[in-house]
N, C-alpha and C positions, 0 to 999 in steps of 0.2 A: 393377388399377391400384395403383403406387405410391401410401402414401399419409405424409403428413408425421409421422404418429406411429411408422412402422415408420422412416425415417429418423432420429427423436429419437432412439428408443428402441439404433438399433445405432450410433447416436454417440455415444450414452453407453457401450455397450459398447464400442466404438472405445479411448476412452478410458482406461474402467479397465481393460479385459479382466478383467472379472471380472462375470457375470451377476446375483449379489447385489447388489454395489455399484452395479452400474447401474440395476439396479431402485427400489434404496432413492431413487436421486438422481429418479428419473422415477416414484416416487410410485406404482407400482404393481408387485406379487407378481412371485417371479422365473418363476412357471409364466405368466403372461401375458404378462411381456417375451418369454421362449422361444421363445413361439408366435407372436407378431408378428417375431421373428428370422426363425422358419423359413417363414410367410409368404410373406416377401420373399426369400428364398431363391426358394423355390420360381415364385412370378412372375418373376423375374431370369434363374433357370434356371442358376444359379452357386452354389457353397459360396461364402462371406463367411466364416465361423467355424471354426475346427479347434478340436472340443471335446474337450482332452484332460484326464484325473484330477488335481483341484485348478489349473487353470490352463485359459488358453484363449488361444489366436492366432488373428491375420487371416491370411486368404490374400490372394495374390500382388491377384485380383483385391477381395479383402474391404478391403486399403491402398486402390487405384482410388475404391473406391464410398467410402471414408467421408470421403477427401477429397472427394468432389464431393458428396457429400450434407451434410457441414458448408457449404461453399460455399449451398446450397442455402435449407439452415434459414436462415440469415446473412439472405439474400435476402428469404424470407417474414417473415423478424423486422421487417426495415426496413423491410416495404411495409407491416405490420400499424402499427408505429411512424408512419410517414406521415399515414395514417390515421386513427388516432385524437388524435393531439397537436398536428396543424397550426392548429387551432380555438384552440387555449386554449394558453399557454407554460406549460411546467413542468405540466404537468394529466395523471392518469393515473399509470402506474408507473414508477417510476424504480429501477435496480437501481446502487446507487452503490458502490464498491469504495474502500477506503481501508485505506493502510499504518497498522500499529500506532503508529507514534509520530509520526502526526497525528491519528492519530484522538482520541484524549483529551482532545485539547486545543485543537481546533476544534469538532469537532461538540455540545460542549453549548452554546455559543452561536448556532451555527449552526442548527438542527434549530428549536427557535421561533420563530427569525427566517424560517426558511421557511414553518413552518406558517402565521405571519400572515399573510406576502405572499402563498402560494399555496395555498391552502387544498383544491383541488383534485389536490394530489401526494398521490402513496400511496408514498413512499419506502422502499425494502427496502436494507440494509446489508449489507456484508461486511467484515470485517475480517483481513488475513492480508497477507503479506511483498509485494510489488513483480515476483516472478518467478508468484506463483500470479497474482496480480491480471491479467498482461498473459497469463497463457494463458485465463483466462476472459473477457476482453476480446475475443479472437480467435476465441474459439467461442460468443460471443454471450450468455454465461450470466450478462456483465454490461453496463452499457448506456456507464457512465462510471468513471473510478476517478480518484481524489486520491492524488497522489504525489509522488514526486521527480521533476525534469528533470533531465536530461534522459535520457528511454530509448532504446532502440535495437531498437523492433521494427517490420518493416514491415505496410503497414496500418492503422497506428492516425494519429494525430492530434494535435498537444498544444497546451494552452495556457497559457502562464506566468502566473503569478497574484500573486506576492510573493513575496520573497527574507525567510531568517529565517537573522539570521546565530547563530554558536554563540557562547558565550561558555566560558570557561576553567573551572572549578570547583576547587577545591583545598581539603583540609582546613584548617581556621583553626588549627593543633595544640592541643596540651594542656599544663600546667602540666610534665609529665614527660615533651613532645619541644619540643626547646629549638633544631630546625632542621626548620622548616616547610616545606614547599614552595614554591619560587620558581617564576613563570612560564616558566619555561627549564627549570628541571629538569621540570615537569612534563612535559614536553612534550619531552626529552631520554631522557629515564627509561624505567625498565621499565615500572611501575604504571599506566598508562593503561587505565581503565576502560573496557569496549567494547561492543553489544550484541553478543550472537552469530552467527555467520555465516548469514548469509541477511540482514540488514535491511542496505536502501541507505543508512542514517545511519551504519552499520559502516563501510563502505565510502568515504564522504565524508570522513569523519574522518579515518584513512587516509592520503585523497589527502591532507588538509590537512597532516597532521604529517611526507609526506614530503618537502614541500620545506621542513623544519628539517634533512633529512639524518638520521632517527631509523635506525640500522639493526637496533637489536636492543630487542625490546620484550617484557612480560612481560604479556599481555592473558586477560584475567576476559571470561570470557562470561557476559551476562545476556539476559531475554528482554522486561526491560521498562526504562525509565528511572528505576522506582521503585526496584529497585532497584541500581542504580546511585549514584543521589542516597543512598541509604543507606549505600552501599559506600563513597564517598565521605567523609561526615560523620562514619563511623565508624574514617576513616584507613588506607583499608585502598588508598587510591588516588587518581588527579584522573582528569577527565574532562572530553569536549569538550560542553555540553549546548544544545539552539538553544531562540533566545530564547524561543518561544513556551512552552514546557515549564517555565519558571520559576514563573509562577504560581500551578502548581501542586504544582510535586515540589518547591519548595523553602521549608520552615516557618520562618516568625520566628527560631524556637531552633536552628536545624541551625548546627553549630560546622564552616561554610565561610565562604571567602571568594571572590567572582568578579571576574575580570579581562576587563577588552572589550578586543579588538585593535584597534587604530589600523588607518587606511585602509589598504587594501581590505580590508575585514573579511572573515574565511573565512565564508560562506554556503552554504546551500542552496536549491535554485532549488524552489518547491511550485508545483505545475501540478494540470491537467485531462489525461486523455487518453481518449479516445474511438475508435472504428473510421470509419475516413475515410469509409466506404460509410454511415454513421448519417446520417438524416435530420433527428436532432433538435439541431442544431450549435445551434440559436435557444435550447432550452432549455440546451445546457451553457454558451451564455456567461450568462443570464441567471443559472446557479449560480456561473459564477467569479466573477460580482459581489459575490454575496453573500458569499462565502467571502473573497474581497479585503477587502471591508468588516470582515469579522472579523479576518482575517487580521494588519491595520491598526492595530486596537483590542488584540488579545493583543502585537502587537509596543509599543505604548506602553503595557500593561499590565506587560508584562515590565521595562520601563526606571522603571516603579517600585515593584517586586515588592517589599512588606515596607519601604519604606523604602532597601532597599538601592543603595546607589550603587553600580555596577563600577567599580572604578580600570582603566585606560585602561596596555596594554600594548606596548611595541615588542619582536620579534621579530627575531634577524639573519636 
């Protein structure tokens, strides 16, 4: 008999093709992965694996089965899911997935505020970019993720939760540059500070600066806002930063100044998304409340970060 561990076990080989890594990820020696490999071979009555020196491929029918065996896990996740959480909201494990740059800056209010209200979550994190989060969303290895809206993958699910518009950032100059940056050149200019390819705030930003008509720009990869807001202060650029992230990345003493855009403020939309087949929809809206409520609280946090006031910008 098939059994659900020899299915785990060669869709994590599926995956990485590689019988180490797969092992390391399912917690158990590559001589015992091997052998629940060959297993199921051998009950199937098919090769699934071409083992060749340092690497390894599926066969024709090894693609077949690990599509229908993810299908499968998918299936027994959500009925386990069912099961145990329809008793109690938000009670049991939750495997939450969240991009870098909300992570910082939601979840240390957030994570107490749950523990109080539900004291029965056993909550497990990830952290990493918006393209890993929605393949591990689809192979079930995570339950929910906090992101940007809007995505584009089918199968999943989403829920909008609060909009966090960006605000401008621009070095305040020094006694020895005597031509600061205006709101227009920022945002004309080369120096636009950017994280690096892979994060969807990369990308938003972006879109926002191409309907100024930017065509030629001279972009800094970084892999966090921290430094960025450094890169910044320190005149080495402007940057586009959302509001929620003020709080924190920006200190009393940092020699910036910030400009809010006039209506329609450029934003980004922060959601939920989910696998449409999850049973526990009851538990992610009872989390995007939570997260709204915070959400809510960092955006009027932000409007009076330090004291600071943003002057109010118009854009042609």
């Amino acid at each position: 008999m098939v059994t659900l561990k020899q299915l785990r076990y060669f869709s994590a080989v599926a995956r990485h093709r590689h019988f180490g890594r797969a092992a390391e990820e399912c917690h158990v020696s590559q001589p015992a992965l091997s052998l629940q490999i060959q297993e199921l071979e051998g009950y199937l009555g098919c090769q699934l694996v071409e083992r060749r020196r340092g690497a390894i491929a599926l066969t024709e029918t090894g693609h077949e089965i690990a599509e229908r065996a993810k299908r499968i896990l998918l299936e027994a996740s959500d009925l386990v899911d069912h099961a145990r959480h329809r008793p109690n909201l938000l009670s049991g494990d939750l495997d939450l997935g969240v991009i870098p740059s909300v992570a910082p800056y939601l979840l240390p209010a957030t994570l107490p505020m749950l523990q109080r209200r539900y004291p029965g979550l056993g909550l497990r994190l990830r952290e990493t970019q918006t393209a890993t989060l929605l393949d591990e969303l689809a192979d079930g290895r995570l339950d929910v993720a906090l992101l940007s809206l809007p995505i584009d993958r089918a199968g999943l699910e989403t829920l909008p939760l609060f909009d966090d518009p960006f605000l401008l950032v621009v070095p305040s100059g020094s006694p020895g540059n005597e031509a600061p940056f205006t709101p227009q050149a920022a945002l004309s200019g080369e120096n636009l500070l950017l994280l690096e390819e892979g994060h969807c705030l990369r990308d938003q930003a972006l879109s926002f600066c191409g309907t100024t008509r930017i065509e030629s720009r001279r972009q800094y990869g970084a892999s966090s806002l921290s430094t960025i807001m450094q890169m910044v202060a320190n005149g080495f650029g402007t940057t586009l930063m959302p509001a929620m992230a003020l709080p924190i990345e920006l200190r009393a003493d940092m020699p910036v100044r910030l400009f809010r855009f006039a209506e329609p403020q450029p934003s980004r939309s922060i959601g939920l998304a989910w696998r449409r087949s999850s049973p526990r929809r009851q538990d992610f809206e009872a989390l995007g409340r939570i997260l709204t409520e915070v959400g809510q609280l960092a955006s009027t946090a932000a409007g009076q970060v330090h004291g600071v006031e943003p002057q109010q910008v118009n854009l042609p």
